[in-house]
C-alpha positions, 0 to 999 in steps of 0.5 A, spaced: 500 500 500 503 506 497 504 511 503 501 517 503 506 523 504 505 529 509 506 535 506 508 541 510 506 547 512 511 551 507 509 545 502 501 547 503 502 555 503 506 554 496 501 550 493 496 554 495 499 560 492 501 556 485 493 555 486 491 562 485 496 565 481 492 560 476 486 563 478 489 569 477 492 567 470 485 565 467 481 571 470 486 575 467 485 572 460 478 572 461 478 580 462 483 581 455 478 576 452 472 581 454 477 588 452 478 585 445 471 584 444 470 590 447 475 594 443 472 591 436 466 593 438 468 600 439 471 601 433 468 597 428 464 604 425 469 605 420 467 609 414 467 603 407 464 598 411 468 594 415 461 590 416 456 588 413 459 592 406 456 588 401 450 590 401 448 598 402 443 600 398 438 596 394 433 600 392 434 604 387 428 609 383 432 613 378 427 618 374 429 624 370 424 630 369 425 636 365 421 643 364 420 648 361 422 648 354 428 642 356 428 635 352 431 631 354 433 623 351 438 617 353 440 617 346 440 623 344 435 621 338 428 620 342 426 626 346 421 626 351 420 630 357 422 624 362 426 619 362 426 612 366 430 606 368 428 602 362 430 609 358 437 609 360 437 600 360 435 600 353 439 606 350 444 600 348 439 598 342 439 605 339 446 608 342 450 602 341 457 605 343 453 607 350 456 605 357 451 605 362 450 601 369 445 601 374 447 596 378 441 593 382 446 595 389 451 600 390 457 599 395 461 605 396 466 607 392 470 614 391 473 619 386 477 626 386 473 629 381 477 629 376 475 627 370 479 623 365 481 623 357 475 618 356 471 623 360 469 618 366 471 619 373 475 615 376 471 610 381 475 607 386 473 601 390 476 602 398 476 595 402 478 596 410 484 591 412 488 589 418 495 592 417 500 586 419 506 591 418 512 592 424 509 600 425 501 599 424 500 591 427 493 592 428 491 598 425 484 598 420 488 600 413 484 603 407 486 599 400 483 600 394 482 598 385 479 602 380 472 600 378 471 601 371 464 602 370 460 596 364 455 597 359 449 593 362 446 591 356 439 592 359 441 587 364 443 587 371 450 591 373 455 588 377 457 595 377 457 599 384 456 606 382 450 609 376 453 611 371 449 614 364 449 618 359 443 624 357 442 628 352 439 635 353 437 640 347 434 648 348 433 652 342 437 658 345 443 658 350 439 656 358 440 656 365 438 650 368 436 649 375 435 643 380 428 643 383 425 641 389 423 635 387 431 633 387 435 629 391 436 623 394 431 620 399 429 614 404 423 610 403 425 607 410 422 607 416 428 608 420 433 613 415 439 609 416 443 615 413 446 612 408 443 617 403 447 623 407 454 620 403 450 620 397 453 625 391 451 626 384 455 628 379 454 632 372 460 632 365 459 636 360 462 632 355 460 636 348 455 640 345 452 639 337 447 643 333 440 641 333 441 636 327 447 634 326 449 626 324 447 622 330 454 619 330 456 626 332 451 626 337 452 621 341 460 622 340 460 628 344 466 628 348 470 633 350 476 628 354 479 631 360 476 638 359 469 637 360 466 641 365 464 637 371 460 638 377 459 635 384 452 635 388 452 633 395 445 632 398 443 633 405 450 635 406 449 636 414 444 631 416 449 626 420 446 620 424 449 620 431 453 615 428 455 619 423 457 624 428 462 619 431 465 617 426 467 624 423 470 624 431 473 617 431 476 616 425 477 623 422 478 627 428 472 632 424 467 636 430 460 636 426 452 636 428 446 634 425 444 640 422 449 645 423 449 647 417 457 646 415 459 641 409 465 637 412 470 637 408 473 631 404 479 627 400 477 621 395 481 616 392 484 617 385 489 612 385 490 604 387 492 603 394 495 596 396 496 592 402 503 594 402 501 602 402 499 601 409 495 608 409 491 608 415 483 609 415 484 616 419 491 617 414 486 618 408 487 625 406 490 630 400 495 632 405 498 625 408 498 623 401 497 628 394 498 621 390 493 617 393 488 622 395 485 629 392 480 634 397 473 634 393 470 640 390 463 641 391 460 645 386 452 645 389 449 643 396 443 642 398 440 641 406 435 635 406 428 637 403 430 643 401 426 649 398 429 654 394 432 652 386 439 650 384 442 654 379 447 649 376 451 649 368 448 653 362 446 649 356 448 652 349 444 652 343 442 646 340 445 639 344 448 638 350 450 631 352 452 630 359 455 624 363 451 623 370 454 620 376 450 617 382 454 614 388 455 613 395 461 616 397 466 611 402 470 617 404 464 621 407 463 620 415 456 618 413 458 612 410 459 608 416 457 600 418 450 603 421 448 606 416 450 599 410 443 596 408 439 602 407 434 603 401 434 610 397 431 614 391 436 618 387 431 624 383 433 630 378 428 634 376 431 640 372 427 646 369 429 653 366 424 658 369 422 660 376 416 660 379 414 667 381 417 668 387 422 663 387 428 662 391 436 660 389 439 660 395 437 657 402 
């Protein structure tokens, strides 16, 4: 029968000691397992989505109204006074050389404005990851490729970003406005805010006189020198998570309705992994190769109610390349506000109603 041994008391002591340092060690893991968690939780507000990034928006209603003396068509040979989703789908069949996307969801992309020799603007798409390098182990990076818009052909585009042509034709030289009508809505019941990082871009690439060749019509392109305007709807409407992702990650001060544009940097180049830019590095001043500061040429609150004067039309045809997009560098794109549904809406004339006004 095998002896049982006595401990000492100095023996008991120590391994009464071994037992709570183990005790100690688990609690200890246990607490850096629920900050890690914690930590995760607390900073998973980035802009581009770091969750949930694959589905954004999905609804999409595009309609185009003009007034007051303005046709306008999505192949510059059948006018009319509106223009529908279908219009701008089915262009292809009379507008061969069209590319126009409609994608069934958009995911953010961003741009520096800046329209290239095809008199396109360049779309970036941005994804967040986690550096692995020595300097930023850990950190949430911003990475990013071209997204060249495609032709859907009618069908659904595998783009994230509306892009289409439109052609306008006046009699003689016009001022044209956004009405009230226009903006960028939510049928939600509970506005997510995605709609507040939306934009709306105008290229004028060209304009013909009223029967030239229809080849010369739809040709229009003016490359790199076409004029190019940015809109930006609900510009100082923030969601509280908005809010703080303007203070978290861009250490930017705004409030819901303060009545001041918060300033941004889009993306004009590819970014890669190895770049290591961080999410909160991503300005013209960190990097002016990577990144530009955005002109916003129109504004507009949420339901406003004055008449924006936009670009002037000369005689004859005017063809216009239209962007509609949700922008990654705004402090409104953040995970809360992913899933969210919209409705993009231009409605452009060339008179005022008696009365009306053209500035907030």
């Amino acid at each position: 029968m095998e002896e049982t041994k006595v401990l000492t008391e100095e023996e008991r002591k120590k391994r009464r000691e071994e037992r709570r340092k183990r005790k100690k060690y688990r609690l200890l893991i246990l607490l850096l397992l629920m900050f890690g968690t914690g930590v995760m939780l607390a900073t998973s507000t980035y802009a581009w989505f770091t969750s949930n990034k694959t589905v954004s928006v999905n609804t999409l209603n595009v309609s185009i109204e003009a007034r007051n003396g303005i046709q306008i068509s999505a192949d510059g040979t059948n006018w009319k006074s509106i223009v529908k989703t279908t219009d701008i789908t089915g262009a292809h069949t009379t507008y061969p050389s069209s590319v126009n996307q409609l994608p069934d969801v958009l995911e953010p992309v961003s741009t520096g404005g800046v329209v290239n020799g095809d008199g396109k603007l360049p779309m970036y798409y941005g994804t967040v990851e986690t550096s692995t390098s020595p300097t930023n182990n850990g950190e949430y990076i911003l990475t990013s490729v071209e997204n060249v818009e495609t032709e859907s052909n009618g069908a659904t585009s595998a783009g994230k970003f509306i892009a289409f042509d439109l052609f306008f034709k006046v009699s003689q030289a016009t001022d044209i406005y956004l009405t009230p009508n226009s903006g960028v809505s939510t049928t939600d019941a509970a506005d997510t805010g995605i709609k507040n990082a939306s934009r709306i871009g105008f290229i004028v690439l060209g304009n013909t006189a009223d029967g030239s060749p229809l080849t010369t019509i739809q040709g229009l392109n003016q490359g790199a020198s076409s004029p190019t305007y940015i809109w930006e709807p609900n510009y100082d409407s923030h969601t509280a998570a908005g809010v703080a992702n303007a203070r978290d990650v861009y250490t930017i001060t705004t409030a819901d309705g303060d009545g001041t544009i918060v300033p941004y940097s889009g993306v004009i180049s590819a970014i890669a992994k190895s770049d290591d830019v961080l999410l909160g590095k991503t300005k013209q001043t960190d990097d002016a190769t990577k990144f530009k500061d955005v002109t916003i040429t129109y504004k507009t609150k949420d339901g406003f109610t004055h008449y924006v004067p936009i670009f002037s039309l000369t005689a004859g045809i005017t063809k216009v390349r239209i962007y509609m997009w949700v922008e990654g560098q705004d402090v409104d794109c953040e995970n809360n506000a992913s899933g969210g549904n919209i409705d993009f809406d231009l409605q452009i004339t060339t008179e005022l109603p008696e009365g009306a006004q053209t500035t907030e």
